[in-house]
DSSP file (Angstrom, degrees, kcal/mol; ACC not computed):
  #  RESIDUE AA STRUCTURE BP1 BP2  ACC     N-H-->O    O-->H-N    N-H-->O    O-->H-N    TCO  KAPPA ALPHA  PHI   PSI    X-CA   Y-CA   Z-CA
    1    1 A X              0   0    0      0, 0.0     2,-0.3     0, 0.0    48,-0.2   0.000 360.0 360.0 360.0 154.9  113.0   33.7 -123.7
    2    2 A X  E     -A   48   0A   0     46,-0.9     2,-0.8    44,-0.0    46,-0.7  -0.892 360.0 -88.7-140.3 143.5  114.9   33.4 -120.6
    3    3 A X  E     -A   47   0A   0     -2,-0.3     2,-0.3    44,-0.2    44,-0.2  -0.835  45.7-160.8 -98.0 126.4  118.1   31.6 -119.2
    4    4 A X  E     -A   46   0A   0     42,-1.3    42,-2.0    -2,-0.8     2,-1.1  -0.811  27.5-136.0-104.1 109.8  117.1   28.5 -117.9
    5    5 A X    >>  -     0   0    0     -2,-0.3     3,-1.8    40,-0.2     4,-0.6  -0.583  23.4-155.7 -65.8  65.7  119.0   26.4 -115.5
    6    6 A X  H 3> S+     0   0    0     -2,-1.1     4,-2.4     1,-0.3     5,-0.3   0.837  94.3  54.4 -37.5 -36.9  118.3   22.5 -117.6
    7    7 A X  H 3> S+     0   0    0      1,-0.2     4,-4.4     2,-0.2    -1,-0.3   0.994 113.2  47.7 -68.4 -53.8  118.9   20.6 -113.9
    8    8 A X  H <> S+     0   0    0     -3,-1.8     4,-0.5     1,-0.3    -1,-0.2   0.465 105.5  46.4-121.7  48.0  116.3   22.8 -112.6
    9    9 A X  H  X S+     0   0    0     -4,-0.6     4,-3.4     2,-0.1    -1,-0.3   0.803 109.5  56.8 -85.4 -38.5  113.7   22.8 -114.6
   10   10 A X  H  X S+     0   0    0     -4,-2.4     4,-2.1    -5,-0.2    -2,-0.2   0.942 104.7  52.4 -70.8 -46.1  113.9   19.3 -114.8
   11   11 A X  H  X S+     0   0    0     -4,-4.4     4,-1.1    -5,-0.3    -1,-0.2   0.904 106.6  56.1 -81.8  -8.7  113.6   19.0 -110.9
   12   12 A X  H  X S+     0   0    0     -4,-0.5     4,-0.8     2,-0.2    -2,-0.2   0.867 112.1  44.5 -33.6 -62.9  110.4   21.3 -111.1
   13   13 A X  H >X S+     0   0    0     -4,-3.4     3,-2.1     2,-0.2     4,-1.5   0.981 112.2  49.7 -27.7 -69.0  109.0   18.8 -113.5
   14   14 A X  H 3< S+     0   0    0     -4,-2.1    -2,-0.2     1,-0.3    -1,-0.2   0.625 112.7  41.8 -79.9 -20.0  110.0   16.5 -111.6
   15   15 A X  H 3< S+     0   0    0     -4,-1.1    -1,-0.3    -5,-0.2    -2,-0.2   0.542 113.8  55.2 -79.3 -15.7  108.4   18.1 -108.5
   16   16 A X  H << S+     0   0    0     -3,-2.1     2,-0.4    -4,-0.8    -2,-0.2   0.866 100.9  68.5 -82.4 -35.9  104.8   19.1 -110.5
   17   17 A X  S  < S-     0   0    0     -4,-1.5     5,-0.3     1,-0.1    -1,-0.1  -0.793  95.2-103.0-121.5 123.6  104.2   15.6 -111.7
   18   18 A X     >  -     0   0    0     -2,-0.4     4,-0.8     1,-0.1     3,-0.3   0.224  27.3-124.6 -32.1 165.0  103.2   12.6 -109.5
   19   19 A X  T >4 S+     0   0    0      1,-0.2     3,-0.6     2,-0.2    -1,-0.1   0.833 109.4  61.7 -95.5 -42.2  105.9   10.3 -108.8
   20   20 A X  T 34 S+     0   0    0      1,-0.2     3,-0.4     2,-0.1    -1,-0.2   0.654 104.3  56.2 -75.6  -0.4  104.0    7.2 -110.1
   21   21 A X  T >4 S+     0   0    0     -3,-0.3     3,-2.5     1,-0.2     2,-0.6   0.823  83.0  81.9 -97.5 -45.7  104.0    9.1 -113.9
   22   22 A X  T << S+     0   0    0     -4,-0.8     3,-0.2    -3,-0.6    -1,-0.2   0.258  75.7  64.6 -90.9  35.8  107.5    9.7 -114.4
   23   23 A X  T 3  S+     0   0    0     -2,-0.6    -1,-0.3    -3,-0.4    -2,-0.1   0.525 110.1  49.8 -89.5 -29.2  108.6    6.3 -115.7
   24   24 A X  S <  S+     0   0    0     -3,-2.5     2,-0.5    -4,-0.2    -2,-0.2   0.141  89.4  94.1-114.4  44.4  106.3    7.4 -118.5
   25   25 A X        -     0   0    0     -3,-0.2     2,-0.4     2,-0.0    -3,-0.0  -0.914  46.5-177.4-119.1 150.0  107.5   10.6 -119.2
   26   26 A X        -     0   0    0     -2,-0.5     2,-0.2    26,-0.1     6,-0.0  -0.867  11.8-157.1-150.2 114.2  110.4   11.7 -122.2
   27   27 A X        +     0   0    0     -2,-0.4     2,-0.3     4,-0.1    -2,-0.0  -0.633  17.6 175.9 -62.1 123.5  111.6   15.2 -122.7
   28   28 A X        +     0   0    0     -2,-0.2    24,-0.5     4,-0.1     3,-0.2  -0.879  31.4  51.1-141.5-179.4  112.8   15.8 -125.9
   29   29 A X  S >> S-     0   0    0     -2,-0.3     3,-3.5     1,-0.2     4,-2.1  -0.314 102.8 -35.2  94.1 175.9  114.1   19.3 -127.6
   30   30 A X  H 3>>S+     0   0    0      1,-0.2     4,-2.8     2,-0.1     5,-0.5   0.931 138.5  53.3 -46.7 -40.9  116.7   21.9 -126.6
   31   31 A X  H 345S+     0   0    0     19,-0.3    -1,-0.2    -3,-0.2    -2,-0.1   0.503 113.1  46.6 -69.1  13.8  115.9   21.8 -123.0
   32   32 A X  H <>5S+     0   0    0     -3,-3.5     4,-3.6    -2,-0.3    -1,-0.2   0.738 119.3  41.7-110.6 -67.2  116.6   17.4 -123.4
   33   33 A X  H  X5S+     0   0    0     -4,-2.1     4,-1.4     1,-0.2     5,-0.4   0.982 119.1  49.9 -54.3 -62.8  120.2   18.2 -125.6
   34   34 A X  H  X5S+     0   0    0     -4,-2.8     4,-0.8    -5,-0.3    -1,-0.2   0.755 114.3  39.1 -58.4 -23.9  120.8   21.1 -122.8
   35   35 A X  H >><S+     0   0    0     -5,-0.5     4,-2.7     3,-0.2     3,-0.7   0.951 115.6  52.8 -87.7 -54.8  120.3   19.0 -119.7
   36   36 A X  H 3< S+     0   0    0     -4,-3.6    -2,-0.2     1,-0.2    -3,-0.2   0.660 118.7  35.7 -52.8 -13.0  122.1   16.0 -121.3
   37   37 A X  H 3< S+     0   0    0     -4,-1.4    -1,-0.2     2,-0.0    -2,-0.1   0.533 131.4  29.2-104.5 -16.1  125.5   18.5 -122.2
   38   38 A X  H X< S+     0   0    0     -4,-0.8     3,-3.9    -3,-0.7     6,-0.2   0.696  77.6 106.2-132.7 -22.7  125.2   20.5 -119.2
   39   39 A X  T 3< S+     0   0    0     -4,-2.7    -3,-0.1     1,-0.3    -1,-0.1   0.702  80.7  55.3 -31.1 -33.6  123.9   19.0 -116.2
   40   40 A X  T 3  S+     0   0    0     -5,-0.3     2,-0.5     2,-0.0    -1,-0.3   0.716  97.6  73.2 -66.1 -11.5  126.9   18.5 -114.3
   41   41 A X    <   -     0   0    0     -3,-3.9   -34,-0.2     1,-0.2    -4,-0.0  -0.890  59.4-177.0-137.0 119.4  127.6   22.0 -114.6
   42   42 A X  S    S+     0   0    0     -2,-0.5    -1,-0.2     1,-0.2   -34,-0.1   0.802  83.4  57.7 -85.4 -42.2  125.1   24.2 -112.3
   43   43 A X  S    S+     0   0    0      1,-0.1     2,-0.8     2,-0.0    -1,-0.2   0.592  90.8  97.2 -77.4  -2.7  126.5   27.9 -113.6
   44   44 A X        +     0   0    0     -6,-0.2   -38,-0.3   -39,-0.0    -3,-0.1  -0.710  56.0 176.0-103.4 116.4  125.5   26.7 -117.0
   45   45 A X        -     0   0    0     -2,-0.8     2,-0.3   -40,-0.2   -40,-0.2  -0.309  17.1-146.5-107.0-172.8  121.9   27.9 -118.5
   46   46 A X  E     -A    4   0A   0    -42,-2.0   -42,-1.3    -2,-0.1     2,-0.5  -0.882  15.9-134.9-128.0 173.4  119.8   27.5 -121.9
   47   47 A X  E     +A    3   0A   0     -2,-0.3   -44,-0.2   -44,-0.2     2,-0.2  -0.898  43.0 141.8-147.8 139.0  117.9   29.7 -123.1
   48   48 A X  E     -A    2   0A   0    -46,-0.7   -46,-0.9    -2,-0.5     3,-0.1  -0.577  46.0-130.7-146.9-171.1  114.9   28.5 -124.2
   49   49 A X  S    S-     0   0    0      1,-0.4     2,-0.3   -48,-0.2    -1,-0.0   0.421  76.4 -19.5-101.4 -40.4  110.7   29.0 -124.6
   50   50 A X        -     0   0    0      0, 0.0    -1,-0.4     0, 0.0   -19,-0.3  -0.997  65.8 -88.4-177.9 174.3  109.1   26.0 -123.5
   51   51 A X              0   0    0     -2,-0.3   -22,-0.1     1,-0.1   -21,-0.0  -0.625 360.0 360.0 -98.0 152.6  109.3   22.2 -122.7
   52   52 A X              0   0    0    -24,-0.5   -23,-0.1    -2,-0.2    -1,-0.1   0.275 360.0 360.0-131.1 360.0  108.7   19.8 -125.3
């Protein structure tokens, strides 16, 4: 495990996976709670394992 920035992982996703696909994607788990508590907040990481 590692500390993990939630905002960008998510724009890595966001960057990996075609653009017409992410209406049908939902992230769930810590890295979902951690992005929803912390996003605003760049200096703030998770530290996590994997994407669910």
């Amino acid at each position: 495990m590692k500390d993990l920035s939630p905002k960008k992982i998510f724009q890595e996703v966001a960057e990996a996976v075609p653009r017409r696909y992410h209406n049908n994607i939902v992230i769930v788990g810590s890295l979902a709670a951690a992005y929803h508590f912390l996003h605003h907040d760049e200096g703030q990481a998770v530290r996590t394992k994997d994407i669910d």
